[in-house]
Each structure stands twice: as C-alpha cells, then as structure tokens.
C-alpha positions as CSV (number, residue, x, y, z in Angstrom):
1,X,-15.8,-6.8,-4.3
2,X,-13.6,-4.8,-2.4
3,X,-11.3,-5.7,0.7
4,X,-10.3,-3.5,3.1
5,X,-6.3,-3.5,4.5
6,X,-7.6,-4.1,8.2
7,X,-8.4,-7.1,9.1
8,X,-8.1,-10.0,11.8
9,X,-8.3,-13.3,12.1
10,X,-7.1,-16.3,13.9
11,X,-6.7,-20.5,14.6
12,X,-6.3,-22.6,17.5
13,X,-5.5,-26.1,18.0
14,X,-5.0,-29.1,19.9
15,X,-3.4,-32.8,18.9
16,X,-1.6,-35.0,21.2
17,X,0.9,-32.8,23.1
18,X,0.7,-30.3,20.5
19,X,-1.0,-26.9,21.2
20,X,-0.8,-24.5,18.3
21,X,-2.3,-20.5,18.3
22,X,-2.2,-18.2,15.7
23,X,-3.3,-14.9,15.2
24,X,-3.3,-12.6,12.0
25,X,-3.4,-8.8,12.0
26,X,-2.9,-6.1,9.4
27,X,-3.2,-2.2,8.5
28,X,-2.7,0.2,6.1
29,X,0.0,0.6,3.7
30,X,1.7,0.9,1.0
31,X,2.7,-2.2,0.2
32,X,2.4,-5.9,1.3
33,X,5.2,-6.4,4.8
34,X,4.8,-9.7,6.4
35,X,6.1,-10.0,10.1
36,X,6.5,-13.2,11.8
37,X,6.7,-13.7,15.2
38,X,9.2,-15.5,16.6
39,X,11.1,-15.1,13.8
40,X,13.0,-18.4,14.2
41,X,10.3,-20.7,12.5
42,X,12.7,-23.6,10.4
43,X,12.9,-21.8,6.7
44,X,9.9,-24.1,5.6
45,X,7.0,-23.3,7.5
46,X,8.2,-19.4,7.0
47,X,8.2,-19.7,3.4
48,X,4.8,-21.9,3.3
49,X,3.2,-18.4,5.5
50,X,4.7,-15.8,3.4
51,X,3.7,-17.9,0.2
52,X,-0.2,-18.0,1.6
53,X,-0.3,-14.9,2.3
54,X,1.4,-13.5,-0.7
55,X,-1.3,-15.0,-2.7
56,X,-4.4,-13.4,-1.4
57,X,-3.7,-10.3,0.0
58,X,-1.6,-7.1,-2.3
59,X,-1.0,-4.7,0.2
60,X,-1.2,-3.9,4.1
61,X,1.2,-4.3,6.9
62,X,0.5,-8.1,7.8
63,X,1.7,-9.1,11.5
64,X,1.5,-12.5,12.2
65,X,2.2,-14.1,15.6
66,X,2.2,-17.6,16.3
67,X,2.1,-19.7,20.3
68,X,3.2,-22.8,20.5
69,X,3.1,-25.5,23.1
70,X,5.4,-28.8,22.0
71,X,7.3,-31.9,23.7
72,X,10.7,-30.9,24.3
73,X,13.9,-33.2,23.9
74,X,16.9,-33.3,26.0
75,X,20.4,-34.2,24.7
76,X,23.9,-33.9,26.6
77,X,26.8,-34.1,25.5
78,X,30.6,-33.6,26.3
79,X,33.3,-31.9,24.8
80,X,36.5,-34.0,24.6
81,X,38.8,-31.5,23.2
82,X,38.2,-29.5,25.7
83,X,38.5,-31.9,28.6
84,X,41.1,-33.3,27.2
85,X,42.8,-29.3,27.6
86,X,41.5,-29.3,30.8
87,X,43.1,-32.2,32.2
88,X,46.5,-31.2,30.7
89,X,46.5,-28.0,32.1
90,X,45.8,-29.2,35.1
91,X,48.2,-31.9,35.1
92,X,50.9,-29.4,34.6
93,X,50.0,-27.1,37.5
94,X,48.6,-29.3,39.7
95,X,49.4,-33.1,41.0
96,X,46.0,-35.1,40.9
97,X,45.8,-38.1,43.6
98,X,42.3,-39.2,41.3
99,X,40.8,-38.9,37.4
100,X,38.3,-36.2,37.0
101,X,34.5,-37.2,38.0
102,X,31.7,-35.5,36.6
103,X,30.9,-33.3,39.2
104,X,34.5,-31.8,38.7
105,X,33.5,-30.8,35.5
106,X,30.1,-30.4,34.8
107,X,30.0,-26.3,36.0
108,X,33.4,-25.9,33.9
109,X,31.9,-23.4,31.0
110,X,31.9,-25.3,27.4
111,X,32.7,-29.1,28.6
112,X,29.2,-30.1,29.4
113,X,26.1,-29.1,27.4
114,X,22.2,-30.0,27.9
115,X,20.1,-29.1,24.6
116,X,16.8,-28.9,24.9
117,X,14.8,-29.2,21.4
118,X,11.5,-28.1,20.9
119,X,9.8,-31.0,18.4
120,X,7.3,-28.5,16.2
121,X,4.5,-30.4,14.4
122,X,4.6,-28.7,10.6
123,X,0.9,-29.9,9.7
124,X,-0.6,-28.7,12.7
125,X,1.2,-25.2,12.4
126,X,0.2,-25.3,8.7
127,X,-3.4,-26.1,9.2
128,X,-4.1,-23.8,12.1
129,X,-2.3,-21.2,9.6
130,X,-4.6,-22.2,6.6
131,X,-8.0,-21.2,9.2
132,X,-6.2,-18.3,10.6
133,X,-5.9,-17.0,7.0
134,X,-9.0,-18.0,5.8
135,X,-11.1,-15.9,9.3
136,X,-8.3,-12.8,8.0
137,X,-9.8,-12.6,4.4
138,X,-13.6,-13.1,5.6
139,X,-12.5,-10.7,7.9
140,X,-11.1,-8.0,5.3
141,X,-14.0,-8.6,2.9
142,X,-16.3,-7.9,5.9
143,X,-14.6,-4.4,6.3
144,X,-14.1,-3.5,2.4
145,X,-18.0,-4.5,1.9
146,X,-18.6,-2.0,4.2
147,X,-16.5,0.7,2.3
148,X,-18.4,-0.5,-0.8
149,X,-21.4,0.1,0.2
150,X,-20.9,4.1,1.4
151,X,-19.1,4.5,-2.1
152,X,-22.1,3.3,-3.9
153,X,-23.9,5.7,-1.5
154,X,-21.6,8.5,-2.5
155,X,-21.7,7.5,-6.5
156,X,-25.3,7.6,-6.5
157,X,-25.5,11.2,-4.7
158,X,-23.0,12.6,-7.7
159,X,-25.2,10.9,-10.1
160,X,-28.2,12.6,-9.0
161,X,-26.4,15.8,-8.6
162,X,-24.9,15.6,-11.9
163,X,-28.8,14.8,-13.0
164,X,-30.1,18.2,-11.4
165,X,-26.9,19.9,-13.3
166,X,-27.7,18.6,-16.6
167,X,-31.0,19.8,-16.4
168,X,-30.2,23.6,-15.0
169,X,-27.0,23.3,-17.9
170,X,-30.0,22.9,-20.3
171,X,-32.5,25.4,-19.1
172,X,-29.3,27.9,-19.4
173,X,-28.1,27.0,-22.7
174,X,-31.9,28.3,-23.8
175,X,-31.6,31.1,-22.4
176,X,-28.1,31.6,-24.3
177,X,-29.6,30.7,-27.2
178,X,-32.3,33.3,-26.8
179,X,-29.6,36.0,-25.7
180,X,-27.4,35.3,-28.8
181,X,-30.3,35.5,-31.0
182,X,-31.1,39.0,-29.6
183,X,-27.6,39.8,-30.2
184,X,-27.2,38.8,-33.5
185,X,-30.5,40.2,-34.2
186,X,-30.0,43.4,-33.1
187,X,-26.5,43.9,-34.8
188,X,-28.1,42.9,-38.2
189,X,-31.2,45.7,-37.5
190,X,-27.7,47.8,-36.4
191,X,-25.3,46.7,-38.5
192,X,-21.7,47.9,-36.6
193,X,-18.7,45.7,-38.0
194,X,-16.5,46.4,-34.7
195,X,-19.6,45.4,-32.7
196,X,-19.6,42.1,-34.7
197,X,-15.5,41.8,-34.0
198,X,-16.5,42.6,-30.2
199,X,-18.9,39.5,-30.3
200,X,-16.9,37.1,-32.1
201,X,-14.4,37.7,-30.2
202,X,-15.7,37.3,-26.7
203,X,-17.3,34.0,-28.0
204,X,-14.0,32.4,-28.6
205,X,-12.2,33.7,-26.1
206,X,-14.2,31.5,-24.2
207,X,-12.9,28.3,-25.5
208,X,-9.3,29.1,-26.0
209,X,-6.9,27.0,-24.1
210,X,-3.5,29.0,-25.4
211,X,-3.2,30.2,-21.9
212,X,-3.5,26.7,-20.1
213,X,-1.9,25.2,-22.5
214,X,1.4,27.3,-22.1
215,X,1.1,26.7,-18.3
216,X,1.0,23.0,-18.8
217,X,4.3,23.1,-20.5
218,X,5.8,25.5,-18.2
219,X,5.0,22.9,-15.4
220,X,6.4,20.1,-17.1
221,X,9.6,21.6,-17.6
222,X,9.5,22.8,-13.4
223,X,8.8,18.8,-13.3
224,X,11.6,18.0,-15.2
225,X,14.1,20.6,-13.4
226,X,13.4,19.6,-10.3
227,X,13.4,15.6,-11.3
228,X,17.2,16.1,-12.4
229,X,18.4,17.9,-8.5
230,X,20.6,16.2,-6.4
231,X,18.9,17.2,-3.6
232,X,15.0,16.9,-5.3
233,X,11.9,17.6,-2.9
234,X,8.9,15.1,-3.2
235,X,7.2,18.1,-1.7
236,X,7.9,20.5,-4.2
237,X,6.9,18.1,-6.5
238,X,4.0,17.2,-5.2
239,X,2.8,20.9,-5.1
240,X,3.8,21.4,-9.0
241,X,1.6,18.3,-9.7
242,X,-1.2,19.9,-8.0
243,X,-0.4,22.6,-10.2
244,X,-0.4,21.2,-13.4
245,X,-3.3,19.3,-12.2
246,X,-5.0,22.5,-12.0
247,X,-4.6,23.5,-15.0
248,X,-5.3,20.3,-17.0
249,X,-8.8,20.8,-15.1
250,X,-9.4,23.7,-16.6
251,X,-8.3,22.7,-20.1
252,X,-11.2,19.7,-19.3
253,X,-13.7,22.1,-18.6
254,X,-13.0,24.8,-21.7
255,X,-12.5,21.9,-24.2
256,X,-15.8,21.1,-26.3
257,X,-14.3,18.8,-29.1
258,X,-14.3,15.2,-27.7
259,X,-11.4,13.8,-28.8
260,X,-9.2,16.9,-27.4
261,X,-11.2,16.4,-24.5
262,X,-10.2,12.3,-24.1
263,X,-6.9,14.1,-24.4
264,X,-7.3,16.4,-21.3
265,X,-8.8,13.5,-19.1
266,X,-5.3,11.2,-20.2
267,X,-3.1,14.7,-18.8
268,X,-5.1,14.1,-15.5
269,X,-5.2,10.2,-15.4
270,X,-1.0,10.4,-16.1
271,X,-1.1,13.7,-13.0
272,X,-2.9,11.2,-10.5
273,X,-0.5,8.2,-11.0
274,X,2.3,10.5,-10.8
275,X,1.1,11.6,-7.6
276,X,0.4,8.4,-6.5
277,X,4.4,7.5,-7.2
278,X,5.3,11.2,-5.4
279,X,3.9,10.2,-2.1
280,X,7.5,7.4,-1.6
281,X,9.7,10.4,-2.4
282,X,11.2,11.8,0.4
C-alpha cells in the first residue's frame, strides 16, 4: 500500500505531576529530516525518536514538537573561590568592622547560584511518542490510500485506451495489408525494377533508427562534456536528458524486434533515474 509524505499525528498524557504532549507533522521531500523541538531533550530520548522514526517512514520533512509539564528542583549553591576573592579585595580597599552576611553577597554576579531542574519522565515521553507515531503512520496511509486509489483510476483509463488502440492498430494493419498487396500486385502486372527499389525502400526507411541512434550518442557525449565543467548547470543537464529522452522514445516506437526494443525501454529506465539524481544539482 502506498503512504503519502503528509501526515499528522499526535499523544497526550497525564501521570502524577507529569503532563506530556506531542505532536508529529511532516511534508514533502526529498529525503527523511527529522526536527525536534526543543532541541535540548538528554541525548537518549533524541536518539530513541530519531530511531522510531527512522524505521517507518523513508522520506518527508518530519517536525516533531514536544510540551512538557514536570516537577522542578531547586539547588543553591556558593562559590568559595570567588568569595574568598571577594573578601580579599575588599579587605585591601576597604576596613570591614563585620564578616560578610548573605545579603552582602547574594546580588554579587557569580557567588550565589539557584538551579532549577526540570525532572523529565523518559517512559512517559517515550510512550506518548510511541502513539504519537503510531496516529502519524495511520495518518500517512490514510492519505497515500487515497493516492492509490486515483492511480488505479488512472491505470485503468490507459488500459482501456490502450484497448480501443489495439483494436484501431489492427483494423489499420488490414488495411496495410490490403494496400501492399495492391502494390505488389500491381508492380508484378507492371513490372518497373526502380518502382520496386522505390517501395523497398520507403518500407525500411521506416524502421531505421541510424538517425536516432546517432543523436543518442551525440547526447551522451553533451552529457559527458558538461559532467566534466567546473561550473556544470543541473539545468542544462536536465534539458539534454529531456533530450536524449526524446529520442530513446522514438527509437521505442520505430523498433519492432523485441529484444532491441527491451533495449530501448533500459535507455529510458537509465534517462529517468538520471533525472531523478539531476533534480539535487544546483
């Protein structure tokens, strides 16, 4: 089944004094980029997301953001070094009647710190992850069922057309048939050599591929040139591959052996993944 790059899905919960919300987003493109928000989750719990995440989904632009709500923790603390500077400094310039009291120095920058922790709980975050992710996928298969379904809609429409083709291809070759045997027959009542050259001629000049064949190389090596610039266009190289592609089409189409045909469709499956590559090339 297909799944579509959009998606969304999210996870709340509740334990204790713990309130955890997620919420998972993502769009097109070419490849998988996973953004956290905040981006100062401990190096566990971002690894453990990035992991998950790495292991359903190939591509899309993946924005994660996650709300938490967790006891905090206080600490103080002093530093002696520096008071201990302090005092010295001021012993020198100034004569003290009394030792330092904590309201002397408790506005002096660096001395005295207050730390405030935020205690996270890692299984909650994980577990409200694991439903986030699992509403995100539902949500993306959702979406790429619905793109399945017009492309069977679309498949079935070129089936049918190439149906009503194969049966007009058919009712003409008949009437080729019949115009050839004319042909033939009236050359034999009227036997003209040159008017048999004429004939024979016009018949294979309709399946010779000298022409796109020598195009195809001449591409190849425009490929190649351009490949090997300093200062290479992905542009320009774009356009040659719709040229080349072009003319491997054609070479499809005049083709009747099937092997050398196999051969054609390979020169247009390598064209397309080139272009696929192309399309990062500034």
């Amino acid at each position: 089944m297909l799944s579509s790059m959009t998606g969304f899905g999210e996870g709340a919960s509740i334990e204790n004094d713990s309130e955890i919300y997620i919420e998972i987003k993502s769009v097109n493109h070419r490849f998988l980029e996973i953004s956290i928000k905040p981006n100062d989750l401990n190096n566990d719990l971002d690894k453990f997301i990035r992991n998950s995440i790495s292991k359903k989904i190939k591509r899309g632009k993946v924005d994660i953001r996650i709300r938490s709500k967790s006891p905090t923790k206080t600490t103080y603390s002093i530093d002696s070094n520096l008071l201990k500077k302090l005092e010295k400094s001021l012993s020198k310039n100034l004569t003290l009647s009394e030792d330092l009291k904590f309201r002397d120095i408790k506005d002096v920058p660096g001395i005295f710190k207050a730390n405030i922790a935020q205690s996270i709980n890692k299984k909650l975050v994980k577990g409200t992850f694991k439903n986030a992710l699992n509403h995100f996928i539902d949500s993306r298969n959702e979406e790429g069922l619905k793109v399945q379904n017009v492309l069977i809609k679309k498949i079935l429409k070129i089936e049918s057309i190439t149906a009503n083709i194969f049966k007009i291809n058919n009712k003409n070759l008949n009437k080729r048939i019949k115009s050839y045997k004319l042909k033939v027959s009236e050359i034999l009542n009227n036997f003209d050599e040159a008017r048999i050259d004429q004939e024979v001629a016009l018949l294979a000049l309709k399946h010779d591929v000298s022409e796109e064949i020598d195009r195809i190389l001449f591409h190849t090596k425009s490929l190649k040139k351009e490949i090997a610039k300093n200062d290479s266009s992905g542009k320009k190289i774009d356009f040659i591959l719709q040229e080349l592609f072009r003319e491997a089409n054609t070479l499809t189409v005049k083709l009747d052996d099937s092997k050398m045909k196999d051969y054609a469709l390979d020169i247009k499956l390598s064209i397309e993944e080139m272009r696929e590559q192309i399309q990062n090339v500034e």
